[in-house]
One Martini backbone bead per residue (centre of mass of N, CA, C, O) as a GRO file, in nm:
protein
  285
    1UNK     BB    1  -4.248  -4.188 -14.708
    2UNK     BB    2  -4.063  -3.912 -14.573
    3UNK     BB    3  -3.706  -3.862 -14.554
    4UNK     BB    4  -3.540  -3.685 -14.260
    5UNK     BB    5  -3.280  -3.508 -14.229
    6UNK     BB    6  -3.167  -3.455 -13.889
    7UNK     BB    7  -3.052  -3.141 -13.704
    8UNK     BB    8  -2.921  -3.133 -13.351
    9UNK     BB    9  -2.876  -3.051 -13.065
   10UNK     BB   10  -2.752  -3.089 -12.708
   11UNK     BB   11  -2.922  -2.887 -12.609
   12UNK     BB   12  -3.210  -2.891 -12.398
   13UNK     BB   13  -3.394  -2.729 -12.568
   14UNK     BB   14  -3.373  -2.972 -12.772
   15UNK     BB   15  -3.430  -3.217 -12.627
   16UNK     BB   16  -3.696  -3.138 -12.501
   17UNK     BB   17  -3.841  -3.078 -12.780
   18UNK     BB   18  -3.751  -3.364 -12.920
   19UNK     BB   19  -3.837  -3.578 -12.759
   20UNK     BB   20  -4.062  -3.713 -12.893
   21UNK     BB   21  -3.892  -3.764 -13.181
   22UNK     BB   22  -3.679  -3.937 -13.007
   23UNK     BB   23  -3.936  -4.132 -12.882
   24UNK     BB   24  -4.203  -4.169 -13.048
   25UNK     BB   25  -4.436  -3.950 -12.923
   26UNK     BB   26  -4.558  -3.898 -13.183
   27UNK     BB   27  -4.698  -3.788 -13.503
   28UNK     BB   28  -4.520  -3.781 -13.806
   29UNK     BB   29  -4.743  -3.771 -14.057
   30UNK     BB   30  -4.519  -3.957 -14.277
   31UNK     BB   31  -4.271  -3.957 -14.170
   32UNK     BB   32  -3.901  -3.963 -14.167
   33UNK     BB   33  -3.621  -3.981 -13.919
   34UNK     BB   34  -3.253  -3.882 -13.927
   35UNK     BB   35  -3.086  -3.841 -13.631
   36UNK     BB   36  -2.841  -3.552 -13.563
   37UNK     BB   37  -2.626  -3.494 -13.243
   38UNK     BB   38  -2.463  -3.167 -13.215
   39UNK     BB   39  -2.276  -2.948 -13.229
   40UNK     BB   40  -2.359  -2.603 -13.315
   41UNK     BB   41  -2.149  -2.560 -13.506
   42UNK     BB   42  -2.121  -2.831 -13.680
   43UNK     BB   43  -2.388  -2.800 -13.792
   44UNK     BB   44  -2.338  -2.534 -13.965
   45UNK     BB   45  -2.155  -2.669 -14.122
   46UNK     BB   46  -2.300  -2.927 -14.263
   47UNK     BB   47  -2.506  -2.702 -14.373
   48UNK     BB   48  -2.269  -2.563 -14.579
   49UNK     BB   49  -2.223  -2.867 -14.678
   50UNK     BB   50  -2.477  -3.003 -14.730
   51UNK     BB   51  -2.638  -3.089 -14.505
   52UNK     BB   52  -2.935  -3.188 -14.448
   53UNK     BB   53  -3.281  -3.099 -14.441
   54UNK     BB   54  -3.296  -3.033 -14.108
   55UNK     BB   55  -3.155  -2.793 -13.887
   56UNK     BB   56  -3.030  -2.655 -13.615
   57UNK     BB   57  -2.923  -2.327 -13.602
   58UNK     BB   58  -2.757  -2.068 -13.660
   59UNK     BB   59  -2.863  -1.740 -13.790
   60UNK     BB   60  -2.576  -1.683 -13.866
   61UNK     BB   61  -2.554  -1.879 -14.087
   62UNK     BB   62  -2.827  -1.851 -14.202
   63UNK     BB   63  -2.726  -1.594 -14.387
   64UNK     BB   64  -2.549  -1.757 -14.604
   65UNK     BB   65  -2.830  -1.974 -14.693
   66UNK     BB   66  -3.097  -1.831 -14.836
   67UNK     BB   67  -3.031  -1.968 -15.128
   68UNK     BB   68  -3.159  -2.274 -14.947
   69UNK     BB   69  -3.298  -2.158 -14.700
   70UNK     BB   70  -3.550  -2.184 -14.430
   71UNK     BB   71  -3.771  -2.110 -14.176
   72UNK     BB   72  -3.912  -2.179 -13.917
   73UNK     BB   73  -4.172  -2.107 -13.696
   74UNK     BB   74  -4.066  -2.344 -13.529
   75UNK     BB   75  -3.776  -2.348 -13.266
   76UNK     BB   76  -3.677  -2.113 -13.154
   77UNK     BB   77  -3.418  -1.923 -13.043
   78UNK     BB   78  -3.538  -1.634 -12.821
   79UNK     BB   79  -3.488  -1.324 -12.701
   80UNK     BB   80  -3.491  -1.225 -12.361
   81UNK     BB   81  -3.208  -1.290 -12.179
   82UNK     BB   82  -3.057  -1.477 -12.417
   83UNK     BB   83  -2.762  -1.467 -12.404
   84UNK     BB   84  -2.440  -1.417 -12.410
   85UNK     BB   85  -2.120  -1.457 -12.222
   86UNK     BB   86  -1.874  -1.240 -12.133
   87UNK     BB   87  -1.556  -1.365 -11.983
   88UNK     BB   88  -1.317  -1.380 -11.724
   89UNK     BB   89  -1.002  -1.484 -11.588
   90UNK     BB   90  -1.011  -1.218 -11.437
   91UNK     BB   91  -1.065  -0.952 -11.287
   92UNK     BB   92  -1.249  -0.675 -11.300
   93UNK     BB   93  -1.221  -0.377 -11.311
   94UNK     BB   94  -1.388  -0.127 -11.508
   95UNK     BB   95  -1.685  -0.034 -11.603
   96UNK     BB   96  -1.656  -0.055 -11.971
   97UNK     BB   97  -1.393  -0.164 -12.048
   98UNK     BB   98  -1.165  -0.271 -12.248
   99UNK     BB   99  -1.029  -0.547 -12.326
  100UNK     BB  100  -0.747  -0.450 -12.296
  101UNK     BB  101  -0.768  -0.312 -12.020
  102UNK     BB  102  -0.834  -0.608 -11.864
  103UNK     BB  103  -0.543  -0.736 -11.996
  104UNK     BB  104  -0.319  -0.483 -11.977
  105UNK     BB  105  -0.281  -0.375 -12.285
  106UNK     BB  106  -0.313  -0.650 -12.423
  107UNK     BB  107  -0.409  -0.860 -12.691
  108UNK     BB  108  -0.628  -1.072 -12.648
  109UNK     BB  109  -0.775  -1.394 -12.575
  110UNK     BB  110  -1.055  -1.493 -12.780
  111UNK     BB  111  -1.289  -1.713 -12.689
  112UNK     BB  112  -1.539  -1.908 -12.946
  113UNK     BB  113  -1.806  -2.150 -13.036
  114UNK     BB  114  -1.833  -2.022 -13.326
  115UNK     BB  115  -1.776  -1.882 -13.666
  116UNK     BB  116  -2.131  -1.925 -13.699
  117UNK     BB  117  -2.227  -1.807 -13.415
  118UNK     BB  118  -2.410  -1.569 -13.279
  119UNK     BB  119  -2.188  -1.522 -13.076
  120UNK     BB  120  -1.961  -1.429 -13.273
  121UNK     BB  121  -2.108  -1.187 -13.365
  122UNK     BB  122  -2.174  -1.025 -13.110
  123UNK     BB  123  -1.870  -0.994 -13.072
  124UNK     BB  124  -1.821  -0.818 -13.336
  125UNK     BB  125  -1.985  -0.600 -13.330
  126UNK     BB  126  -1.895  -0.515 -12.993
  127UNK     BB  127  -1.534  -0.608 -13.060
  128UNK     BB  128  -1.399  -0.533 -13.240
  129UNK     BB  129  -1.033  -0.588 -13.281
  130UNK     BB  130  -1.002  -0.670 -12.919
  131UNK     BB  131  -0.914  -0.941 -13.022
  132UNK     BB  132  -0.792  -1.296 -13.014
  133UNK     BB  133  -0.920  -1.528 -13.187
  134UNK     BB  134  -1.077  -1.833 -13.099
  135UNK     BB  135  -1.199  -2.138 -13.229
  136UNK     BB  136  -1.433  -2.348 -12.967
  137UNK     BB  137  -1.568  -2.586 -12.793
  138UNK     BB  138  -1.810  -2.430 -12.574
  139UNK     BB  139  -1.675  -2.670 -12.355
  140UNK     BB  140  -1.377  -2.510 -12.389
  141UNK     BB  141  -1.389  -2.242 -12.228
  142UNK     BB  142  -1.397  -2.245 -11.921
  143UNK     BB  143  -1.167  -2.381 -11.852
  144UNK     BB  144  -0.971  -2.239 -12.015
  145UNK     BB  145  -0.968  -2.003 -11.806
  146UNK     BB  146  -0.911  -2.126 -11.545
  147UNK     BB  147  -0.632  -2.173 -11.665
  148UNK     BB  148  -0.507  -1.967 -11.829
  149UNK     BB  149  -0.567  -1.984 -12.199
  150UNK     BB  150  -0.761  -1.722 -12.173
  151UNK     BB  151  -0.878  -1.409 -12.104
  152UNK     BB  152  -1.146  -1.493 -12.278
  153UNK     BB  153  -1.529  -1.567 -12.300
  154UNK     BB  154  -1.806  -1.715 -12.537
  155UNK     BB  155  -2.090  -1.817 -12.375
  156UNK     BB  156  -2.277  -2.091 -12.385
  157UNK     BB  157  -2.529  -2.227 -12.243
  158UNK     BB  158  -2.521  -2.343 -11.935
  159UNK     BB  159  -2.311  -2.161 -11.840
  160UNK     BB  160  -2.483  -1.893 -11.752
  161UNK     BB  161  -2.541  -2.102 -11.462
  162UNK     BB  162  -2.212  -2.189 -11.436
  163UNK     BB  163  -1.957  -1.970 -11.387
  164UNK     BB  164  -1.896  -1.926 -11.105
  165UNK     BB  165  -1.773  -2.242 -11.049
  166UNK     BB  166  -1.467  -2.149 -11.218
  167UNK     BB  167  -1.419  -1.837 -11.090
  168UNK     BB  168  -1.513  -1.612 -11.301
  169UNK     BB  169  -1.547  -1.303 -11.494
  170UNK     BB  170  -1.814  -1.055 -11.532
  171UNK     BB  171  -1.866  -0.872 -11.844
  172UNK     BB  172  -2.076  -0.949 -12.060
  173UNK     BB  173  -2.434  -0.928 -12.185
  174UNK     BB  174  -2.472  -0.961 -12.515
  175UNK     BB  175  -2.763  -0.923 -12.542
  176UNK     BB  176  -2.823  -0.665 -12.402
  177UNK     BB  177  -2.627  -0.490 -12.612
  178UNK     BB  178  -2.856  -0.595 -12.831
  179UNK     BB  179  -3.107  -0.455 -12.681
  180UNK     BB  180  -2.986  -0.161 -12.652
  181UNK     BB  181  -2.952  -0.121 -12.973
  182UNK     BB  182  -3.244  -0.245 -13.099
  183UNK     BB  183  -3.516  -0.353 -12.911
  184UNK     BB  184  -3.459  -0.675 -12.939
  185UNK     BB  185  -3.473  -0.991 -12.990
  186UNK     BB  186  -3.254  -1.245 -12.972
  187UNK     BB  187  -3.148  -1.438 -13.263
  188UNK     BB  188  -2.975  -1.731 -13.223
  189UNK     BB  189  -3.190  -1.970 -13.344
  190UNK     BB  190  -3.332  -2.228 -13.579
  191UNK     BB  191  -3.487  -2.383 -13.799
  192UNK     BB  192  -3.394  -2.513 -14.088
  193UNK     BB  193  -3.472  -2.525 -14.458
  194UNK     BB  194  -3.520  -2.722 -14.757
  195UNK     BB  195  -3.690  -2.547 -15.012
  196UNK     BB  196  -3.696  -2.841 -15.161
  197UNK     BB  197  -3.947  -2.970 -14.989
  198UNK     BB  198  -4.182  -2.763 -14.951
  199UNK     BB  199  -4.449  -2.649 -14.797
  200UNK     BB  200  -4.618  -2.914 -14.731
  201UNK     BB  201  -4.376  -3.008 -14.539
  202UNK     BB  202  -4.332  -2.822 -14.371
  203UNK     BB  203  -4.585  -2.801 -14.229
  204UNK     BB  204  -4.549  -3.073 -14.094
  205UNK     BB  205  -4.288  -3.051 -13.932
  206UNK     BB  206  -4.431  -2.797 -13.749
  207UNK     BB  207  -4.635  -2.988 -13.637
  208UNK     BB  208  -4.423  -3.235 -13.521
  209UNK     BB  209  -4.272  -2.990 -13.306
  210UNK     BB  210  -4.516  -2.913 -13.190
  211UNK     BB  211  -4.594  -3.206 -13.068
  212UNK     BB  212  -4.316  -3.216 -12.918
  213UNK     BB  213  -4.330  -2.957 -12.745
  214UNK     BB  214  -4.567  -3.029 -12.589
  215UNK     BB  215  -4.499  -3.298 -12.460
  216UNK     BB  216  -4.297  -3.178 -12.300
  217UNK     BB  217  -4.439  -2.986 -12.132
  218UNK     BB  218  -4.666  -3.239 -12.040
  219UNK     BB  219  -4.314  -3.402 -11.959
  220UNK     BB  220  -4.090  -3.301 -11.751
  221UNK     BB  221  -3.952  -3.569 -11.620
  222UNK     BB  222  -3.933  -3.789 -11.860
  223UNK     BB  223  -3.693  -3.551 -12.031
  224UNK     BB  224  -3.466  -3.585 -11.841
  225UNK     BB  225  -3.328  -3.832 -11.984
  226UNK     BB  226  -3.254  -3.703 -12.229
  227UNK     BB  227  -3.112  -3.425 -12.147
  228UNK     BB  228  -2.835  -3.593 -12.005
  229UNK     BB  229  -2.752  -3.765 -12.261
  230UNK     BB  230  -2.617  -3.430 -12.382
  231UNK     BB  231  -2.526  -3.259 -12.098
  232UNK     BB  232  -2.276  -3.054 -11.998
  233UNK     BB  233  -2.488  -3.009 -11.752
  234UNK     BB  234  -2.660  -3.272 -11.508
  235UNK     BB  235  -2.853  -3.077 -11.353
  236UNK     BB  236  -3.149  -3.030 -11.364
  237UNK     BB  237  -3.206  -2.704 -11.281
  238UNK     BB  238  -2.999  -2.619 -11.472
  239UNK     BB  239  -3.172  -2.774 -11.732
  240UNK     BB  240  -3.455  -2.594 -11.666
  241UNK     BB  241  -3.342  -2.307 -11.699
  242UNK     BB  242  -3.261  -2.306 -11.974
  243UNK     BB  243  -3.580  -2.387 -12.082
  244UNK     BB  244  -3.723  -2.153 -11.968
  245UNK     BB  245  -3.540  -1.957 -12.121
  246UNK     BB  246  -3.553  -2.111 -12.449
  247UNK     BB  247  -3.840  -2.188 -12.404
  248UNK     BB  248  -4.081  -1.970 -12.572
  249UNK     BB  249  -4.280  -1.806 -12.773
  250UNK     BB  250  -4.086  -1.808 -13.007
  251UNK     BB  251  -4.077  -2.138 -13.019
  252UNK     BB  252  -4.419  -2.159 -13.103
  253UNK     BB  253  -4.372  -1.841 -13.265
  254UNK     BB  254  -4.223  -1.575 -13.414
  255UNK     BB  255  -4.372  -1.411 -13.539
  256UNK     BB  256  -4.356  -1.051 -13.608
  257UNK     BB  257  -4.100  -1.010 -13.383
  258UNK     BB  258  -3.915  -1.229 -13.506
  259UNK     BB  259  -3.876  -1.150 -13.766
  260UNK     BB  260  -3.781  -0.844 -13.707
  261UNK     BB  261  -3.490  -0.984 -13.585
  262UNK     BB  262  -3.397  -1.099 -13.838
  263UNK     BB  263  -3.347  -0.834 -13.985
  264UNK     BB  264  -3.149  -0.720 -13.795
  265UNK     BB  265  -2.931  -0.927 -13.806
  266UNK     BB  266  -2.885  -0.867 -14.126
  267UNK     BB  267  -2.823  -0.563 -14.111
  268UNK     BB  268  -2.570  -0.602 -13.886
  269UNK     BB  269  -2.423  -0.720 -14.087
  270UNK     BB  270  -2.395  -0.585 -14.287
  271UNK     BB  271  -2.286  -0.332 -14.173
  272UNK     BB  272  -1.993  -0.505 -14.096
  273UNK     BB  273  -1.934  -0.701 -14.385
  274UNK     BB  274  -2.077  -1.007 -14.342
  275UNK     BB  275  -2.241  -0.948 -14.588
  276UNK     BB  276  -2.342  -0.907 -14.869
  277UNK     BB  277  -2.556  -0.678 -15.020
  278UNK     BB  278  -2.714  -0.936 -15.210
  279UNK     BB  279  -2.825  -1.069 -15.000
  280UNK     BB  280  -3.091  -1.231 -14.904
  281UNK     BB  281  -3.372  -1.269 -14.678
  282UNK     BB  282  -3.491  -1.430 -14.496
  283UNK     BB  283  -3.749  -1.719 -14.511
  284UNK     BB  284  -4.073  -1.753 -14.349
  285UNK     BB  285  -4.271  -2.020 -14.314
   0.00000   0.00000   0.00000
């Protein structure tokens, strides 16, 4: 029996979907797995850290990891319409606005939920030097901006759904921004794994995560106590928003456009200097 250190992360769609394998209601196929549930930076950093043999993190992340880890093709999060988004503490003035401009003429404070999450590379592509960066954990976004703790900040997972409830203005769907830029879905992030456990691990890993997501699929009463435990909005309704929005055909397989927009997503931090010219391109297993 091969024993898998997994780390996902606390978000629904990853709840979800590894519900099976959180509750043992699959067949291993002979693996065995110690799994651990982290914020989505924290796993970024101890995949740069070395540890975990396979763990879901950001794309923005394992763009610095390719001589170590490749992607497997299910578990990805991926999409049209599920990005991050721009909010702000103050009313927004005028549409197009650039953030100096929203804040008053002077250089705002932008909180975002972590240096290596492909919401912080989203905001550096599209508003590079426009603000005083501060990186906190993603669910101290909202909070800190209704005290007016922060000028802006960039939103991830279920806060998408329920930012208006903080008093909070929608200044920029930064998805949308990456999709009018590119024409590709926005690769948030993906399964990685480490090239040296093997094509034939690789193999069944995707296979037994494959029908973790398929339980989970139809079983989504079950599953709402798994996602509970580590979500934070507990509203179910909130909760089956973000799944049915992040786990979607390419969560099944990234296929040749989830490929294609790894590559985008490479060549645009490459372009902006955040990757060296030598780094190879993901490899999708």
């Amino acid at each position: 029996m091969m024993r898998i250190h997994l780390g996902i992360s606390t978000c629904p769609n990853d709840t979800f979907a590894f519900h099976g394998i959180l509750n043992k209601c699959v067949d291993f196929r002979g693996l065995e797995f110690a799994i651990e549930l982290l914020d989505v930076e924290e796993l970024n950093r101890r995949l740069l850290a070395g540890d975990f043999d396979v763990a879901k993190a950001s794309f923005h992340a394992a763009l610095y990891l390719t001589a170590e880890l490749g992607v497997l093709p299910v578990g990805s999060a991926l999409g049209f319409g599920v990005g991050p988004i721009l909010l702000g503490a103050r009313p927004k003035t005028r549409p197009g606005d650039r953030l100096m401009s929203l804040a008053g003429g002077e250089l705002p404070h932008v909180l975002c939920p972590g240096k290596h999450t492909t919401a912080t590379l989203l905001y550096r592509l599209f508003h590079a030097g426009e603000g005083r960066e501060k990186q906190v954990v993603f669910s101290d976004i909202m909070p800190a901006l209704r005290e007016k703790k922060a000028d802006f900040g960039v939103c991830i997972h279920e806060g998408r759904f329920t930012w208006k409830d903080y008093g909070l203005s929608f200044v920029e769907d930064l998805g949308s921004t990456w999709e009018a830029n590119t024409s590709s879905p926005l690769p948030l992030g993906g399964i990685l794994v480490r090239h040296r456990l093997g094509e034939e691990c690789m193999a069944t890993l995707s296979a037994v995560i494959r029908d973790s997501l398929s339980y989970a699929e139809g079983h989504r009463e079950e599953v709402v106590s798994t996602m509970r435990l580590y979500a934070q909005e507990l509203s179910e309704e909130v909760m089956f928003q973000h799944v049915d929005l992040y786990v979607n055909e390419w969560t099944h397989d990234l296929g040749d456009i989830g490929r294609s927009a790894l590559v985008t997503l490479h060549e645009r931090a490459a372009a902006i200097g955040l990757l060296p010219p030598a780094v190879p391109r993901l490899t999708v297993y």
